[in-house]
N, C-alpha and C positions, 0 to 999 in steps of 0.2 A: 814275485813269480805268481802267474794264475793259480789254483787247485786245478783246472779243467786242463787237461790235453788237449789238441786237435785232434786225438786217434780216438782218446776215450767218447766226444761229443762225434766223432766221426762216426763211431761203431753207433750212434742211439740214431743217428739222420738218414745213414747210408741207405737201410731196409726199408724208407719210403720215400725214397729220392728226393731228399731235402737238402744235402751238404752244399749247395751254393750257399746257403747261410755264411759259413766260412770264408768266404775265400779272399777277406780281408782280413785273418787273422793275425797274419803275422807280423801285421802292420800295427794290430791293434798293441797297446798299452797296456801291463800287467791287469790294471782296474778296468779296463775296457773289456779284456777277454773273460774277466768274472763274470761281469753285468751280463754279457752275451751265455757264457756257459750256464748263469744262474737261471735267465731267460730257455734256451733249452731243454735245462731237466727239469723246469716245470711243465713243462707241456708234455701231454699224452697222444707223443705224434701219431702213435697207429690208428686212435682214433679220428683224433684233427685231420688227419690225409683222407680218411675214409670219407668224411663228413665235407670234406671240399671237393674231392673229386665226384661226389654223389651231388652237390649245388653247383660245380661244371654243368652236368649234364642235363638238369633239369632234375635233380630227384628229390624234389623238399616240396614243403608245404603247400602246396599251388594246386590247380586244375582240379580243383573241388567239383563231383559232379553233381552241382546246382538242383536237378531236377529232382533228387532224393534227397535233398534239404526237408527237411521239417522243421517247427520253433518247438524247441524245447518245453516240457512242462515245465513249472515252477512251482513252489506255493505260496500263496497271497499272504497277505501281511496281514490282513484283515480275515478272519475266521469266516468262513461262508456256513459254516453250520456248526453244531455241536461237538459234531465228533473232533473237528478243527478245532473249536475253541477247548476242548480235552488236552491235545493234544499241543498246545501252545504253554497252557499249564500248566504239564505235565515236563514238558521242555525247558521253560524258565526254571524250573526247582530242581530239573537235572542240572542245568547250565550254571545254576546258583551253587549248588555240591560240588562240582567239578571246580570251581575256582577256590572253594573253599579247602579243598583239597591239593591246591596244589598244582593241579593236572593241567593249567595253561601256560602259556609264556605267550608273550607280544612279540612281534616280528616287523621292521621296518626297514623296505627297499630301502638305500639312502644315497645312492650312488653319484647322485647327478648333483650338478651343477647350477647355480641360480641367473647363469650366463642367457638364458631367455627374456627374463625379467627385468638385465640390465643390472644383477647384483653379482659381486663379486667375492663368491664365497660358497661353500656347500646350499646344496637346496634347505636343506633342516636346520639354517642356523639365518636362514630372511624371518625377519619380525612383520607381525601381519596385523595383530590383536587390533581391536578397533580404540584403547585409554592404553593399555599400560605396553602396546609394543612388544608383546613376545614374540618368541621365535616359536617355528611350530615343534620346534624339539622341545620344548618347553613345555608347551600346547598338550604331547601326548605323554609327556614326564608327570604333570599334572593328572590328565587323567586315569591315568596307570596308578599311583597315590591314592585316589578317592577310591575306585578299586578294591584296593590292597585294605584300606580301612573300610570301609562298608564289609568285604567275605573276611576279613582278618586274617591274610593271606601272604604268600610272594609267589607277584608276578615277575619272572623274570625277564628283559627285555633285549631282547638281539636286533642288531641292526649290522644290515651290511653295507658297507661302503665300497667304492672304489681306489687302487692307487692313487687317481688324481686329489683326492677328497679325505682319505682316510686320517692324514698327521690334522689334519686341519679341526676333522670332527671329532675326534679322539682329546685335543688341546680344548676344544668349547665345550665341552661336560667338562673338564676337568675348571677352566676358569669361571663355569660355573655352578660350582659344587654337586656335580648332575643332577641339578632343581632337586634336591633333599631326598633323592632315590638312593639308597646302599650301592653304593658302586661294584660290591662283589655280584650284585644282581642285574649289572648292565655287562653285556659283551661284544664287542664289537669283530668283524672281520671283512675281510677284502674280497668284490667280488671277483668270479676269476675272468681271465682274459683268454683271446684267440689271436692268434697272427691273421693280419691279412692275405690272400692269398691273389697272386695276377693271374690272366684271362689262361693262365695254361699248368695254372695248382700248383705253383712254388711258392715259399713262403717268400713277404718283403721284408725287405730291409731299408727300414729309416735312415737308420746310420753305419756306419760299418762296423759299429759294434753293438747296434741294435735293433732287433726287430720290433715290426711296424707291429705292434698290438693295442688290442681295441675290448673295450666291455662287452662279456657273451651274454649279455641280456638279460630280462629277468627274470625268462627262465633258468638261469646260471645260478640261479639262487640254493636248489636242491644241492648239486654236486659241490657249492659252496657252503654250506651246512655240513656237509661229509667232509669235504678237507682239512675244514677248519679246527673239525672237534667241535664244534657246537653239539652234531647229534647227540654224540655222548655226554656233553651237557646236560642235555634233556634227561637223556635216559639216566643219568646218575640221582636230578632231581623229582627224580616219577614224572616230568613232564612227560605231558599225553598228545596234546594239540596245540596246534600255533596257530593264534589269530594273528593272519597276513594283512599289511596295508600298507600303503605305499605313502612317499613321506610329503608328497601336494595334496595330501586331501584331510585337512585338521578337523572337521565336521564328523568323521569315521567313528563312530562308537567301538573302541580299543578292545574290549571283553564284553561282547552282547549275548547275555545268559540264555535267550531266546536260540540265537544263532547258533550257540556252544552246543545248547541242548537236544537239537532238531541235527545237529551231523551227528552227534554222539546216537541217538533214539536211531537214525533212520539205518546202522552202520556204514556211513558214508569213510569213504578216506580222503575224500576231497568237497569241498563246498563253496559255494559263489552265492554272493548277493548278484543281485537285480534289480537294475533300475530300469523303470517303464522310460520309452524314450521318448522327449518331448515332440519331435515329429521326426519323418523317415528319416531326415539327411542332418542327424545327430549322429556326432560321429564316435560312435560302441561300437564295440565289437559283438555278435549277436549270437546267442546262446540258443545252439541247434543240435536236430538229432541226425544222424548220419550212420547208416546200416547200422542201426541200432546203438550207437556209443555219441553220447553227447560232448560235443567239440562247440568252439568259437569262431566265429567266421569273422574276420575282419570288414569294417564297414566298407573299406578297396576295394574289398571281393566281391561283394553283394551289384549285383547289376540292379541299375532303379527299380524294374519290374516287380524284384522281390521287396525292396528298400519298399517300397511304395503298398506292396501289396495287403487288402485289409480279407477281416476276417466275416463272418455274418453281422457279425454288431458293428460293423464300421470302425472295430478298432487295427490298427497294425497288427499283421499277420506274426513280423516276426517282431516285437517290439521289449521283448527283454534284454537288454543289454548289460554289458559286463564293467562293472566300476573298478575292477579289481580290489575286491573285496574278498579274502579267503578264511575259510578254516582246515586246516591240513593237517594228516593223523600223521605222528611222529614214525610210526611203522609201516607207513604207506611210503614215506621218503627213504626210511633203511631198504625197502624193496627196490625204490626206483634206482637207486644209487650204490647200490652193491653190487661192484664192476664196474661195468659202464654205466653213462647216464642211458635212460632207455629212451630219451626224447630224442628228435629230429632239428636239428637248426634250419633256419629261414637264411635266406642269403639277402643281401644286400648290396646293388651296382653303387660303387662309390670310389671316388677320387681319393688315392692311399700316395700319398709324398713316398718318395724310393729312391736309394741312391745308385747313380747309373755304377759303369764299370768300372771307371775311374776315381770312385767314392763320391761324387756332385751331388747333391739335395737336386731332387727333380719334382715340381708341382704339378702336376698333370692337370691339364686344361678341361679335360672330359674324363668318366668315369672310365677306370683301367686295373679295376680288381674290384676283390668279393670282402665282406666281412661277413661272419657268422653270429649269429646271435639265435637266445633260445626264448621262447617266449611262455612264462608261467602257466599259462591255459592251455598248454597244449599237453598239459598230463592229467587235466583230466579226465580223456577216454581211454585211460590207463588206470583209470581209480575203481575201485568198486563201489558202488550206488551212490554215483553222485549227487548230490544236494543241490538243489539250487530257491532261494526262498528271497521273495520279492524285499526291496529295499525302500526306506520314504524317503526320496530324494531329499528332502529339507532335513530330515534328525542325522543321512549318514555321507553325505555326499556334497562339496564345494570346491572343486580345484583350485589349484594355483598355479598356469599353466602358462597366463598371457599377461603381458605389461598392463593391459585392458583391456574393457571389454568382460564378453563372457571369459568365464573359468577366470579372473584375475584377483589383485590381491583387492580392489576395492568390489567386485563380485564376492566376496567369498567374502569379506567382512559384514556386507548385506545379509547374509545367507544366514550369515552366525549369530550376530543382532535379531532378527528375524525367529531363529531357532529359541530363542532368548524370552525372545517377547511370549512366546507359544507357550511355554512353561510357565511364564508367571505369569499368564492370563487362563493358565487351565490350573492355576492356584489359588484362582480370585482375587489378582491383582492390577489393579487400574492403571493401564498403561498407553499412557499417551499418543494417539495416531492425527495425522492432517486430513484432510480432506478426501485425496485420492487416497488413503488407505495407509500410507506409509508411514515409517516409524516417526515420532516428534523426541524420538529422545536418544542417548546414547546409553547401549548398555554392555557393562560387562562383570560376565560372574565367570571366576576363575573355576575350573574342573578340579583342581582340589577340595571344591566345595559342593560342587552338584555336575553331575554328569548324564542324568537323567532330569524327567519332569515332576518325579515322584522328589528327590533329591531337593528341587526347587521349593517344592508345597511342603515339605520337614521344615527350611529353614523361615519359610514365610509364617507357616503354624507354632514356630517359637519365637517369632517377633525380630526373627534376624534381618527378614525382607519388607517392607512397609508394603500397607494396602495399596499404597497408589505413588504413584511416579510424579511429578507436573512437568507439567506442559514443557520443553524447551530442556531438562533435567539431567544428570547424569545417572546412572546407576553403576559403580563400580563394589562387586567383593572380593578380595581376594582372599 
């Protein structure tokens, strides 16, 4: 026998006109009508109905009005004057006490799937390393480690997964001892989900005893922090701030004491790296001001005119763009998530499988419902003073997005080798290049060993790294 009624799940649907859900109940199976019941009293239908019949009608994210666009300020990476180069100083030695302290924890989207790639398994568990094959869970395990021993600290590290993804990525830390991290200091949780809804705001049904649901994005991340008990996580271990990153881009420097120190200094509750963009039709989302609150336009949205638009120096008008790089104040997200979430979902036209009325799986040939989903950027013109400070594409930035090509795993292995060579040639280390410029050698130094450039010139200056490379060579540390 179910725990769920029909009258009990009837009385939670009825008040937003959802009980067609039901109406294969009693057809259903004692374990069928759970899964279905279980699936209902997670949802926060008052909300979910509000939020679908508001993307019926056009009421989400769209019809930006363009002309009151501006490009956001930012700050350079590079110090244009004294008082910048003060204030970067000043920033590192905050950013450096704050981990020493305690007051961070790591944060990794993890949700997706390596089904782009042609792998079959969580995104964070494809091996990418240029000699030894890691995985990029591995990748940021590591530099989390160096970390934790450089400030003599615990970083603790959250990652959220999806249903789809969750037993899987939960089972690969365990069968791999979570690369030598304290397990009590990893925690894992499940992002949350939305039903889909058809062209007239009823929820579907996949099966008859299951609704069609779909990952709410990753802005879903906030309200997934609160459900899960992560926040009070934080808040039990004086966690203060969560550095964000998403789990395709292994190159992300995991705790940047610079970046720590400049959200902490400026009292931001939210912060974003920047990346300059290689030219207009690079596809970022672009970091603008709008009646005065800084928002992200997506690169869809931007009509050429702007995409294209330069400034007096001939450089891009709007040309900061957003890597998804965050630092986020633990009590900037107890505000946004106290109650409701306070963000807006984006809708999405998509093809949702539905069973007709006689229970039949039905494929739909053209798009015949909505998904919802939240997208991370969109709370910070909900934040107070936000940050935004420019990123070097090469030390923080290399996706893993495409089979090949740009953003792919042999892209991003260049990228990393590259980052490589940078370091131990700004340590006085003779390193192998061909003619047009490129690397003659392979290299790989594990992030439990150096995670920075400084990190590189320690271990070269005690004889761990040789002056010079040859020609054709490997370099592996681990």
């Amino acid at each position: 026998m179910s725990k769920y009624t029909k009258e009990q799940l009837a009385a939670i649907l009825e008040p937003v006109g959802q009980t067609q859900v039901l109406r294969f109940w009693e057809k259903l199976a004692p374990a069928e009508q759970e899964h279905l019941g279980d699936q209902i009293t997670s949802i926060r239908w008052a909300e979910v109905s509000r939020w679908s019949q508001n993307a019926l009608h056009g009421g989400e994210s769209t019809g930006i009005p363009l002309e009151k666009l501006v490009p956001a300020p930012y700050a350079p990476l590079k110090p244009e004057n004294a008082a910048q180069s003060a204030t970067q100083a000043e920033a590192i030695a905050v950013g450096e006490e704050l981990l020493r302290q305690g007051k961070v924890a790591g944060f990794t989207v993890a949700g997706g799937q390596g089904t782009r790639l042609g792998y079959d398994g969580p995104k964070g568990t494809y091996c990418f390393s240029p000699v030894r094959n890691k995985s990029l869970f591995q990748y940021f395990a590591e530099a989390l480690l160096r970390n934790m021993e450089k400030y003599q600290t615990v970083i603790p590290w959250y990652i959220m997964t999806s249903p789809a993804n969750h037993q899987a990525t939960v089972e690969f830390f365990e069968d791999n001892g979570y690369f030598g991290l304290d397990k009590a200091n990893v925690r894992f949780f499940i992002q949350g989900q939305l039903p889909g809804f058809d062209q007239n705001g009823k929820a579907i049904l996949e099966a008859p005893g299951s609704l069609a649901l779909f990952a709410n994005g990753h802005g879903g991340t906030l309200a997934a922090l609160r459900d899960s008990g992560t926040l009070d996580d934080m808040e039990a271990r004086g966690v203060e701030y969560l550095a964000y990153w998403q789990v395709d881009n292994p190159l992300v420097s995991v705790c940047d004491p610079l970046f720590l120190g400049l959200h902490h200094l400026s009292g931001s509750e939210m912060s974003a790296r920047a990346l300059i963009k290689r030219d207009a039709m690079e596809k970022l989302g672009h970091f603008c001001i709008l009646d005065g609150q800084t928002i992200i336009v997506e690169y869809s949205d931007m009509p050429m005119d702007l995409l294209k638009q330069t400034d007096e120096s001939g450089r891009l008008r709007f040309r900061a763009g957003s890597p998804a790089i965050h630092v986020i104040s633990r009590q900037f997200i107890r505000r946004l998530t106290n109650g409701t979430l306070a963000l807006t979902p984006h809708r999405a036209l998509k093809k949702i499988s539905y069973v007709d009325e006689n229970g039949a799986l039905v494929k739909p040939e053209a798009p015949n419902g909505i998904k919802l989903e939240f997208f991370i950027f969109d709370a910070l013109p909900l934040a107070k003073n936000p940050m935004i400070l420019e990123a070097d594409r090469s030390e923080q930035f290399a996706a893993i997005k495409n089979p090949a090509g740009s953003d792919s795993p042999d892209s991003c292995r260049a990228d990393l080798q590259e980052r490589t060579a940078k370091w131990l040639e700004v340590a006085g280390v003779a390193v192998p290049r061909k003619a047009d410029g490129s690397l003659d050698a392979t290299l790989e130094i594990s992030l439990k060993r150096a995670v920075c450039a400084a990190d590189v010139k320690a271990l070269v200056d005690d004889g761990v790294i040789a002056k010079a490379i040859p020609a054709g060579g490997t370099l592996v540390l681990d």
